[in-house]
Every structure is written in C-alpha cells, then in structure tokens.
C-alpha positions as CSV (number, residue, x, y, z in Angstrom):
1,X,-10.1,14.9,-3.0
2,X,-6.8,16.9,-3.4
3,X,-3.8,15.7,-2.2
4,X,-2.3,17.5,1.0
5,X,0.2,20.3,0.5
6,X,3.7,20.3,2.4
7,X,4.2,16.3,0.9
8,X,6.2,14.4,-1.7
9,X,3.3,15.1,-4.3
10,X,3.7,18.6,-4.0
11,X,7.3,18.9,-4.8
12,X,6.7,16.4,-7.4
13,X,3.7,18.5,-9.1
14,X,6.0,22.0,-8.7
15,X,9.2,20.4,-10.2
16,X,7.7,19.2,-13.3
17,X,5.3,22.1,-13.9
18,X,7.6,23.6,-16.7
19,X,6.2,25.3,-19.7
20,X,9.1,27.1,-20.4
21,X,11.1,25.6,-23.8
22,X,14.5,23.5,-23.2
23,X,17.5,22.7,-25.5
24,X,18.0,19.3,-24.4
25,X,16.6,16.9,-21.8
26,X,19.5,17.1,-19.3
27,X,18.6,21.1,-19.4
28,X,14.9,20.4,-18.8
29,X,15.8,17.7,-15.8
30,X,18.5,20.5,-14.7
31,X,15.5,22.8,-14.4
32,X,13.5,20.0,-12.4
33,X,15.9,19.4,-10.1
34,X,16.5,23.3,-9.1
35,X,12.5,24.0,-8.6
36,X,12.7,20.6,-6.6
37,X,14.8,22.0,-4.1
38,X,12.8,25.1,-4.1
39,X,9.9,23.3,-3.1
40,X,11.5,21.1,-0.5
41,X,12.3,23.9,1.7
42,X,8.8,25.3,1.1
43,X,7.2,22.2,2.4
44,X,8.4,23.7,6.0
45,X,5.9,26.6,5.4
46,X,3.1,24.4,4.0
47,X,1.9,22.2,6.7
48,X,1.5,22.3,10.0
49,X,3.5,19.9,11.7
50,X,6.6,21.1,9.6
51,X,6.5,24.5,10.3
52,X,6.4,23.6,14.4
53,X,9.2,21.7,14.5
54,X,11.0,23.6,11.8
55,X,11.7,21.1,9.6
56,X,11.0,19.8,5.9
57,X,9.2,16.5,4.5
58,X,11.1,13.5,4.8
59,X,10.0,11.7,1.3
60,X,9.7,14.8,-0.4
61,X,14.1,15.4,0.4
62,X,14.2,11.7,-0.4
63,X,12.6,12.7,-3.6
64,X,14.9,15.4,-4.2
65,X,17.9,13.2,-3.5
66,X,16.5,10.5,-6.0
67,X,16.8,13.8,-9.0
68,X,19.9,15.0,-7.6
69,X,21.2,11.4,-8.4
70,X,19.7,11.3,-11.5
71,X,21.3,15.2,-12.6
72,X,24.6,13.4,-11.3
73,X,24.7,10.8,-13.8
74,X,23.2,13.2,-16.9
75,X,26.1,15.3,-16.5
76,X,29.0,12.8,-15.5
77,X,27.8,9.8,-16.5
78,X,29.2,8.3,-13.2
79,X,26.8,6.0,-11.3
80,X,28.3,6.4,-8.2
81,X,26.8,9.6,-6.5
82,X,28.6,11.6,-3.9
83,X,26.4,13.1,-1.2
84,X,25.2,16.3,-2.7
85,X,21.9,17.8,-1.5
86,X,22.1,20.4,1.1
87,X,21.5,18.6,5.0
88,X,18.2,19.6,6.0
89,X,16.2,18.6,8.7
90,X,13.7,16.5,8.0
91,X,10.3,14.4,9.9
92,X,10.6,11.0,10.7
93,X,8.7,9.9,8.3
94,X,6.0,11.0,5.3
95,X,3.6,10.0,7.2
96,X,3.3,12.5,9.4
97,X,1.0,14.6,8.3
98,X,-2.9,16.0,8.9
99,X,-4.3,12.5,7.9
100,X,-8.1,13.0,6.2
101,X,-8.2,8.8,5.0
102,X,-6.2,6.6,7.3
103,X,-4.6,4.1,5.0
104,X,-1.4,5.3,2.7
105,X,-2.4,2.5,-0.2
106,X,-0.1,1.3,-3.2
107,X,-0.4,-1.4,-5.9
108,X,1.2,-2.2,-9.0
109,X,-0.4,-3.9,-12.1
110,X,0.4,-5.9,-14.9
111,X,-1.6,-6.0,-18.2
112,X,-3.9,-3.3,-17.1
113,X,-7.3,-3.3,-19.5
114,X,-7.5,0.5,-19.1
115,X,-5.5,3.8,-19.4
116,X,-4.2,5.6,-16.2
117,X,-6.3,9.0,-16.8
118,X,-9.2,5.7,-17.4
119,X,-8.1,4.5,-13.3
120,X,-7.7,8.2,-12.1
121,X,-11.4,8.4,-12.9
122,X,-12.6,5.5,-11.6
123,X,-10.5,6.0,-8.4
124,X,-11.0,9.4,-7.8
125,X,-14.0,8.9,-5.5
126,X,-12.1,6.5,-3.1
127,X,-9.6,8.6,-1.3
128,X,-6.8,11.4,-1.8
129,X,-3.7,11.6,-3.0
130,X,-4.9,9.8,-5.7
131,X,-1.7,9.2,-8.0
132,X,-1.5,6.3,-11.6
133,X,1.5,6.3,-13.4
134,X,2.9,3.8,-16.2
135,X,1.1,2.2,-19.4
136,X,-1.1,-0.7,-19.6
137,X,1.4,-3.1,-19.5
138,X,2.9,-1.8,-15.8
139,X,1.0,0.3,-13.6
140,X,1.7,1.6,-9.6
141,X,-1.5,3.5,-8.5
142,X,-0.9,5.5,-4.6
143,X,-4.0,6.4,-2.7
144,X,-5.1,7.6,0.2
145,X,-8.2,6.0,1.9
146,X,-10.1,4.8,4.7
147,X,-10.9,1.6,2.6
148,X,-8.2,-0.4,1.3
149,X,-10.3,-3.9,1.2
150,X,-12.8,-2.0,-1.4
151,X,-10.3,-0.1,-3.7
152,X,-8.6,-3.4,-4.4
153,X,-12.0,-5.5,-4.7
154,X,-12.3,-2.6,-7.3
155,X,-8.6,-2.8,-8.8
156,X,-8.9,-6.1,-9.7
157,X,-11.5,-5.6,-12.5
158,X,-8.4,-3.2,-14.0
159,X,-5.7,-5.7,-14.4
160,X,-3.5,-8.6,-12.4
161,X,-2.1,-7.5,-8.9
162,X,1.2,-8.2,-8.4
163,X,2.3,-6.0,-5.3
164,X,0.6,-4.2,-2.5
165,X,1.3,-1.8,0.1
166,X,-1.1,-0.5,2.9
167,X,0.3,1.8,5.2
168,X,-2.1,2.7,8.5
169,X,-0.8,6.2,9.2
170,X,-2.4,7.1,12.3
171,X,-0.9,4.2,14.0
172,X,2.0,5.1,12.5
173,X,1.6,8.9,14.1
174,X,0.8,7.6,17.4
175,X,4.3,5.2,17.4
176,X,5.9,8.8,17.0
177,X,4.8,10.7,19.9
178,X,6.5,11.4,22.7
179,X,4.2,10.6,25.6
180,X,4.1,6.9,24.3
181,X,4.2,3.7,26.4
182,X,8.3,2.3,26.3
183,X,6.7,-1.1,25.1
184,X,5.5,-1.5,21.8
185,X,2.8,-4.0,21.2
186,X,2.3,-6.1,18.3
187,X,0.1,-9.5,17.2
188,X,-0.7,-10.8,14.2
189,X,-4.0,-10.5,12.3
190,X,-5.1,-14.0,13.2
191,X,-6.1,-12.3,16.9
192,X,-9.1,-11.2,16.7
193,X,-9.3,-7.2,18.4
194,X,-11.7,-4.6,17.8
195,X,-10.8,-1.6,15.9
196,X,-11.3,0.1,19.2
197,X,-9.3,-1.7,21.3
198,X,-6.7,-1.7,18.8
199,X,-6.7,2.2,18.4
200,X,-7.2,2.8,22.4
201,X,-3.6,0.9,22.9
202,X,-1.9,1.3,19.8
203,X,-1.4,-2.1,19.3
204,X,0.4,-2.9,15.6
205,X,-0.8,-5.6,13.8
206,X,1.5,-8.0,11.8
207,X,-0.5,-8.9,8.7
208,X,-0.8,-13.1,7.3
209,X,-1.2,-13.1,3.7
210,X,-4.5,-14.5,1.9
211,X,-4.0,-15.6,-1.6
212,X,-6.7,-15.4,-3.8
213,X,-7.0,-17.1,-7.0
214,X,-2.7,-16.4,-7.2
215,X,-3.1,-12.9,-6.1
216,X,-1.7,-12.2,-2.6
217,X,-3.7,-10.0,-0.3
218,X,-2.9,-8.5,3.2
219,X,-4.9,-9.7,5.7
220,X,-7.4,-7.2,7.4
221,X,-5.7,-4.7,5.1
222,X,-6.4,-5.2,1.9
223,X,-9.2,-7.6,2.5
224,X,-11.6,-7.9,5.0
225,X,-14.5,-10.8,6.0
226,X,-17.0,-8.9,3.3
227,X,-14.6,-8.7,0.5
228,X,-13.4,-12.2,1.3
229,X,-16.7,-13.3,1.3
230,X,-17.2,-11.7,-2.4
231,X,-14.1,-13.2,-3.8
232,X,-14.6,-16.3,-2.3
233,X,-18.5,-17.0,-4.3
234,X,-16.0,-17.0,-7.6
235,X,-12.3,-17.9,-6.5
236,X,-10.9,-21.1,-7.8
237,X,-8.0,-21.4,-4.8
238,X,-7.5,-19.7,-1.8
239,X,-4.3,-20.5,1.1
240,X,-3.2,-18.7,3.7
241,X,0.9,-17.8,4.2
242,X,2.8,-16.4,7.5
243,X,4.1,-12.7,6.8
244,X,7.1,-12.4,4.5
245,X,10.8,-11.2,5.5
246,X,10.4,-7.9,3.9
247,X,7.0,-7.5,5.4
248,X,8.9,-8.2,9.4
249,X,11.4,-6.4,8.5
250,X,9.8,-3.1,7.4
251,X,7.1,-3.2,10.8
252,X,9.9,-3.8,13.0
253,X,12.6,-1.7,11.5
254,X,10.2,0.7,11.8
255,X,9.1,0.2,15.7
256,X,13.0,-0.2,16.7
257,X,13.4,3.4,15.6
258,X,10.3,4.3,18.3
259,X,10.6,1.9,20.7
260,X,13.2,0.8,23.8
261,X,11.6,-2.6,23.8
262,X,9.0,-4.5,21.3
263,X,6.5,-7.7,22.7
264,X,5.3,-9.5,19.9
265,X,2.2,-12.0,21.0
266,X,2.1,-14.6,18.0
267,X,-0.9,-17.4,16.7
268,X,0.1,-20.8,18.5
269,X,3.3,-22.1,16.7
270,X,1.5,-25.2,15.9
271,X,-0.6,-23.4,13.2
272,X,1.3,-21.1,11.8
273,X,5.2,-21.0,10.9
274,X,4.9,-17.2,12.0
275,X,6.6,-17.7,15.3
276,X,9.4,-19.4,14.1
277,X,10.1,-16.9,11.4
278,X,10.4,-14.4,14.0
279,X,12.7,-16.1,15.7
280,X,15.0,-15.8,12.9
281,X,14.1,-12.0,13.0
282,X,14.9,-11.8,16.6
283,X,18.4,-12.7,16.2
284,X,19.2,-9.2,14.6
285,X,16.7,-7.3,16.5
286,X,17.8,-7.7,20.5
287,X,14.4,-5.3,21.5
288,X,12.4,-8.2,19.8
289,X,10.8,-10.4,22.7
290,X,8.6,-13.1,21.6
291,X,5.8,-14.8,23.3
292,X,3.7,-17.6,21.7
293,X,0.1,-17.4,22.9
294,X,-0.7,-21.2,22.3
295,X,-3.7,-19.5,20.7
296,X,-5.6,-17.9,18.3
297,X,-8.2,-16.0,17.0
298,X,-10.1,-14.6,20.3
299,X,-8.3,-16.3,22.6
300,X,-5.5,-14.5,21.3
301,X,-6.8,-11.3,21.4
302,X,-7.8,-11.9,25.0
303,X,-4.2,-12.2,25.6
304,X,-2.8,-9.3,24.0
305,X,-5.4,-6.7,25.3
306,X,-4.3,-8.1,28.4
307,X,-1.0,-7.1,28.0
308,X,-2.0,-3.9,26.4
309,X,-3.9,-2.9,29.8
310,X,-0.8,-4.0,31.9
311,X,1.9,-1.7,29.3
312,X,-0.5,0.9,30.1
313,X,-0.4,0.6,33.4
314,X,3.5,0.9,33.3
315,X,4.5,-3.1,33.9
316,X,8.0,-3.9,33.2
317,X,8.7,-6.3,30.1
318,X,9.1,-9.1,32.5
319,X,6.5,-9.0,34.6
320,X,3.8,-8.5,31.4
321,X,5.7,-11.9,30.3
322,X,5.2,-13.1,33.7
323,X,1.6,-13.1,33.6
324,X,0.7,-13.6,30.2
325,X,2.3,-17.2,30.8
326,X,-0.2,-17.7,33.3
327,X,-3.1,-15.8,31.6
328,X,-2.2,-18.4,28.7
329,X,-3.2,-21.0,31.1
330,X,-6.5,-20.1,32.0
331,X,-7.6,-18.6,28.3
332,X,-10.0,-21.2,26.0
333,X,-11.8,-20.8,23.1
334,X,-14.3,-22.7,21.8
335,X,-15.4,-22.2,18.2
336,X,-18.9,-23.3,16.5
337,X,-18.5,-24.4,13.2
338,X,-21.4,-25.3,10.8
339,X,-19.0,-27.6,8.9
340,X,-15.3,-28.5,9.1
341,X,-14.4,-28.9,5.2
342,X,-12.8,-25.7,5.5
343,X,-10.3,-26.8,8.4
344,X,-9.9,-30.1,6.6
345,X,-8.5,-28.2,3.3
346,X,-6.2,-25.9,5.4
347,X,-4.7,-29.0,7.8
348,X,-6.4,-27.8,10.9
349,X,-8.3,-31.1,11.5
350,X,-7.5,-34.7,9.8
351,X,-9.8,-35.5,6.7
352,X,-10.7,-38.8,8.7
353,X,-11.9,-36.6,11.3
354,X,-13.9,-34.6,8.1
355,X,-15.3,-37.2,6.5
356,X,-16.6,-38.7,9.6
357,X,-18.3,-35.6,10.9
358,X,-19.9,-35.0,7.3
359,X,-21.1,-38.6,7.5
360,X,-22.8,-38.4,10.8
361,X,-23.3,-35.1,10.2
362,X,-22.1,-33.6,13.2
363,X,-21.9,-30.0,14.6
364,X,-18.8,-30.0,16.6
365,X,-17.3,-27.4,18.8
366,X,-13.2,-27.3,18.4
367,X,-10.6,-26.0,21.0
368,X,-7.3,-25.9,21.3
369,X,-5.5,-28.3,24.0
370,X,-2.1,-27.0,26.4
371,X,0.6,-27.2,23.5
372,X,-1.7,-24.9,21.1
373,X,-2.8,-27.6,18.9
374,X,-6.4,-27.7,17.5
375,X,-9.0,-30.4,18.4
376,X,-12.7,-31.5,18.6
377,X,-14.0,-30.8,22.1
378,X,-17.3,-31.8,21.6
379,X,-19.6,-33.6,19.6
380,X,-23.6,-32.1,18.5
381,X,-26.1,-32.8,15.4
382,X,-27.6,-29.6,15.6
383,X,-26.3,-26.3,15.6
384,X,-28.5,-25.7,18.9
385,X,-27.1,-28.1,21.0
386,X,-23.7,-27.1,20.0
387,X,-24.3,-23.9,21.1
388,X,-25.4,-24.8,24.2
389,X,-21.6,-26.9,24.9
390,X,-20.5,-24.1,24.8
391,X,-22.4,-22.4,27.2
392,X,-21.6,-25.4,29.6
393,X,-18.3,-24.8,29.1
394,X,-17.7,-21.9,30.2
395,X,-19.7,-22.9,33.3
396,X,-17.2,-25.8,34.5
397,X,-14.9,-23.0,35.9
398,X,-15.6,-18.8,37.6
399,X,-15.1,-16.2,34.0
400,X,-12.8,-13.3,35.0
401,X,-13.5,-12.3,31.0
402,X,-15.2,-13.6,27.9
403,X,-15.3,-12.3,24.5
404,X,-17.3,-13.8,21.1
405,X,-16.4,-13.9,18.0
406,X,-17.9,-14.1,14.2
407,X,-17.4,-15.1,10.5
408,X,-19.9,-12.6,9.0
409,X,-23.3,-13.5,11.8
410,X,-23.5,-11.0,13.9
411,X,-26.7,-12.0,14.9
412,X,-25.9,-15.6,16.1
413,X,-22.9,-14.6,17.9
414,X,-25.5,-12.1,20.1
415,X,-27.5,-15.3,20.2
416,X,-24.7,-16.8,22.2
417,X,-23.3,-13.5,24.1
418,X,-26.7,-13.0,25.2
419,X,-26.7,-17.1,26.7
420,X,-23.6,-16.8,28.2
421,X,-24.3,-13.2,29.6
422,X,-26.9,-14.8,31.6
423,X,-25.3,-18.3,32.5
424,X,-22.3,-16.2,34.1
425,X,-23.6,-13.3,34.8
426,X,-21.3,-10.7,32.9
427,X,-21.4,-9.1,29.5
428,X,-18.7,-10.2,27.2
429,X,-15.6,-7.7,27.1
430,X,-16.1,-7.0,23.3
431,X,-18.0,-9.0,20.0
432,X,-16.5,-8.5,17.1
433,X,-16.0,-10.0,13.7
434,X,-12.9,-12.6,12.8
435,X,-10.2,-11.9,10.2
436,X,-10.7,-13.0,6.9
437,X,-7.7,-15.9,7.5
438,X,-9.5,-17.2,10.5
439,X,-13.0,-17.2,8.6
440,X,-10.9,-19.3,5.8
441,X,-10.0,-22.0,8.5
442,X,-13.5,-21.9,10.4
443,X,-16.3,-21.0,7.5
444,X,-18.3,-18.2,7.3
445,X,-21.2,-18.2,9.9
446,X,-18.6,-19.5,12.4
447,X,-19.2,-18.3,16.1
448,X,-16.9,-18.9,19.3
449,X,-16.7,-17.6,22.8
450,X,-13.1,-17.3,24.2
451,X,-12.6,-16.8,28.2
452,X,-10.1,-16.1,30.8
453,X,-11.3,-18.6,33.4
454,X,-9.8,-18.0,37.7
455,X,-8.2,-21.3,36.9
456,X,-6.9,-23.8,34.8
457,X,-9.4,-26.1,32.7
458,X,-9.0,-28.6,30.6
C-alpha cells in the first residue's frame, strides 16, 4: 500500500527528508525548496506516462510553486510573489497516473479522538497514498481507494467531518484522451445507471448531497445504499440538498478544459432546484447545454444512456436534444413503495395523501405525470397486487426498453423483471440498485420498472 512514485507525495517525502543540521528555519526551508525542485524534474523519469510525453507532474510543480512562495516571503517578507519557478511542462492534471484504487479521497476533521500515526494505522488497509496530517483538533486525511462509502462509514468513529473530497480518477483519465467523443455527458446521481454503463460511455456524474445527522455526504461517493442503510438504523436527521456552486464549478471547469460541448441531463426541475442552479452556471459556461428529463431515478437513466448510445454513434448536439425530447415523452416509471412516510417527510407526496394511505393501509404505485411532477398512479393493499399494476402498465402500450430498479432487494426487483420479461417478452436492459438520495425519498425495499414505450401514455 505505497503511494505511487513520479506524484506530489514523492516530491513532498524527498524535500523534507533532511537529516542534515540547519542554522535557522529559513536555511532548513531553503534546503527544502532546492531538493523540491530536484525532485520535480525527476518525476519525468519516475512514471510512465511522464516520461512518454516528456513532461513533469502537475501537483507535484504546483507543490513546488506553493515552497517557492513560501522561500519568497522568508527572505523578503513581501507577500506578493513574482513568478519564479522555472516553466516546465507539466500533465493536465495529478490524476494521471497508473491508478491501482479508483477514488482520490480527502476529508478533514474536527475534534479528532485519536492521533494521526493512531488513523494511519487504522487506515492503512483501505487504500494507498494513505497520507494524515494535523493534531486532534484539525485533521485532513488523503487516500487512495476503491471504497470511499466505507473509509468514511469508518472515519466517522474518529471525529466530526466537516469537508469531503472524492475524486473518480479513471473517469477523470478517460475525459483526457484523445480519441474521446466531442460531447461530454453528465447527470446527476439521482439517475439511476449501472457502474457499467457508466464506465462503457464515460458518463460524469454530478453528485446531490445527503446530510446525515449534520454531516454532509456525496451521494454515491461517499455513501452508498449499504452505508446509508447503516447510518440510517441510528441517524437522528437526514435531508437531501442539490450540488453546491463549488461542487458545479469544479466538474464543469474541469470538462470545459476537455470538451467542445457538455449535455447535462438533470432530475425533473419539479424535485430538485438542481436544474435551475445550472442555469445560473450556464450563463458563464456557453458549452453548457441543459436538458431537464422531467424525470428521475430510472427513468432518468433511460434517458441518458440513450443519449450516451447516440454521442457514440457520432450525433450532433442538436439532434441528441432532438430526440431526447421525444424519448422524454414516451419514458415512465413506476415505483413500488412499501410505505410513503418517507416521501411524505421529503415533500414528494402531501401528508394528507400519507396519512390516508397509512390509514387504509394502501400499497400504492407512484409515477410522475408530463410536467415531471410526482403522483399516485395507482391504488393496492398488498404488495402483490401492486406489483402486478405494474405489470399492467407496462402492457397498455409496445416496450422498445425497460429497466428495474431497487432500494437494497435485489431479489424482489428479479421478482418483477422476471414478470414483466414474460408479459412483454424482452429482458430488461439492466437492474440495478437506486442511489442512496432516491432510497431516502422511496424507502428501502422500494422496487420500480421504468420503460421507453413506441408511444406516448399517460
């Protein structure tokens, strides 16, 4: 579990590995700063990708700009810093590297309950690049791993989260290649897409935010259904919240720099405000286009594979828009729930509407009508029938696709696969799990079947 040579953490290890004896400080940080730059141009030599294209790590010069600053002020005492470090060529981004864990994972703590080299221990087994600095009352912690949701289930036992960062750096190695589609595809994490999909079309994923208990996690990042699920047996409060400007900002900074033009496919703007805070985005970002499914959860991921298979097909912006307006049209989901208390906390459905369903104790299906809105589509008072409304209404019109979805069951959503498969005559195009928001909304043990019908239903 050793971090990877040719990075950031090398030059930082090699320009504070000083036994050597010092007069002052600013001779000590003179000394850093000169092996710094030593290592920065050896970083071309120590990993592969550097060496090919002849060039040096882009955080570790970064780095070495940060100590040249730093050197400036020690020996002037001015704050303002003239451009001093020698112009190198440098990658696009850190990132860029042989990856061995997937996720590039950060947090910082407050009132930590045990010692770094304590964390570095209890850590080390989750990843690489495994780096904790500060004391108890402030720490950052940067890992490597393949399983962000479970280091901070973990980290939370350490201290009070106050800031995360989860980077996925193979999609962020793909977005750099050169044989890559001109259209850059990107949805939130309220569509619900398997991993594989996602990873055959490098589609980016704009994470909601689930707060826990006044901790605020990234959805499908740092938390998945089965940490959810775990937190949620002992959480006091939990809300959902539409991705932050910084959070826009750094995904869409970043595609720009990739990109010639960027489709975004949001969650209906009638349940979430994520639409309309791209919007605001858009208006400094002209390769932004915006297209509001009037959907969500599978029926939203319909959509955007759907436009993932027409980008790779080579579509023009416009006609992709073209269709996906009428794909929107013909695309319904309809979701099982066991019980609607959960929608009635989070304002999907009225808490007249709640209470009379827990009266009567009904099992109803919900859909969502033409202007993306959420609604009761039918009426059951046993999970078995309700099931089977579903089945019948995905009969009323010809299926060109169908996926289901689940909130931790995969069994019951097979159940229903398996009765639709047969009632139409086709497999379902993936089943997959929902994201932890959409689990919040509909309650675990939640099923739904989403389909692109040949024509319009109601």
């Amino acid at each position: 579990m050793n971090p990877v040579e040719g990075t950031i953490l090398t030059v930082l290890r090699k320009s504070f590995d000083i036994l050597d004896h010092h007069e002052s400080f600013n001779a000590y940080f003179k000394t850093s700063l000169e092996r710094a730059k030593i290592a920065l141009k050896e970083t071309t030599e120590e990993l592969e990708v550097l060496k090919k294209n002849k060039v040096v790590d882009a955080g570790a010069e970064g780095f070495t700009a940060f100590l040249e600053g730093i050197n400036y002020y020690l020996e002037t005492g001015v704050v303002d810093v003239p451009i001093i470090v020698e112009a190198i060529e440098t990658t696009p981004d850190i990132h860029e590297m042989v990856v061995t864990e997937r996720f590039c994972t950060e947090a910082l703590l407050i009132n930590v309950n045990r010692t770094a080299p304590d964390l570095r221990n209890l850590f080390q087994e989750h990843g690489s690049s495994l780096i904790v600095s500060g004391r108890q009352e402030k720490m950052r912690i940067h890992i490597h791993t393949d399983h962000p949701d479970r280091f901070f289930l973990k980290l939370r036992e350490y201290g009070q989260i106050v800031d995360q960062k989860v980077d996925d750096m193979i999609r962020e190695q793909t977005s750099m290649q050169e044989n890559k589609p001109k259209i850059a595809l990107v949805t939130d994490t309220i569509a619900d897409i398997p991993n594989e999909l996602l990873d055959q079309y490098n589609i980016h994923q704009l994470p909601m935010s689930l707060m826990v208990d006044g901790v605020s996690y990234i959805d499908r990042f740092s938390i998945s259904n089965e940490t959810f699920y775990e937190l949620l047996q002992k959480a006091e409060s939990f809300s959902s919240a539409q991705p932050d400007k910084r959070t826009i900002e750094r995904l869409f900074d970043f595609l720009s720099d990739h990109y010639e033009q960027i489709l975004v496919i949001t969650v209906s703007s009638q349940m979430s405000g994520t639409y309309n805070s791209l919007v605001q985005y858009q208006k400094t970002n002209p390769k932004l286009h915006l297209f509001d499914s009037r959907q969500n959860s599978a029926s939203e991921g319909l959509l955007v594979v759907n436009a993932a298979r027409m980008i790779a097909s080579g579509k023009s912006l416009a006609e992709i828009v073209e269709q996906l307006e009428l794909l929107a049209k013909r695309t319904k989901i309809y979701v099982s729930v066991k019980t609607l208390k959960y929608m009635v906390k989070q304002g999907r459905v009225s808490k007249v509407t709640g209470l009379a369903a827990k009266i009567l104790n009904l099992k109803p299906v919900v859909s969502i009508d033409a202007d993306g809105k959420g609604m009761i589509k039918e009426k059951a008072l046993s999970l078995k029938k309700n099931q089977k409304q579903i089945v019948k209404l995905l009969k009323q019109k010809p299926v060109d696709e169908y996926v289901v979805v689940h909130a931790l069951d995969p069994e019951r959503a097979q159940k229903l696969a398996d009765r639709i498969a047969a009632e139409v005559g086709k497999q379902p195009t993936f089943i997959t799990s929902i994201s932890p928001i959409v689990a919040m909304n509909a309650g675990i043990g939640a099923v739904a079947a989403a389909a692109v019908f040949t024509e319009e239903v109601e």
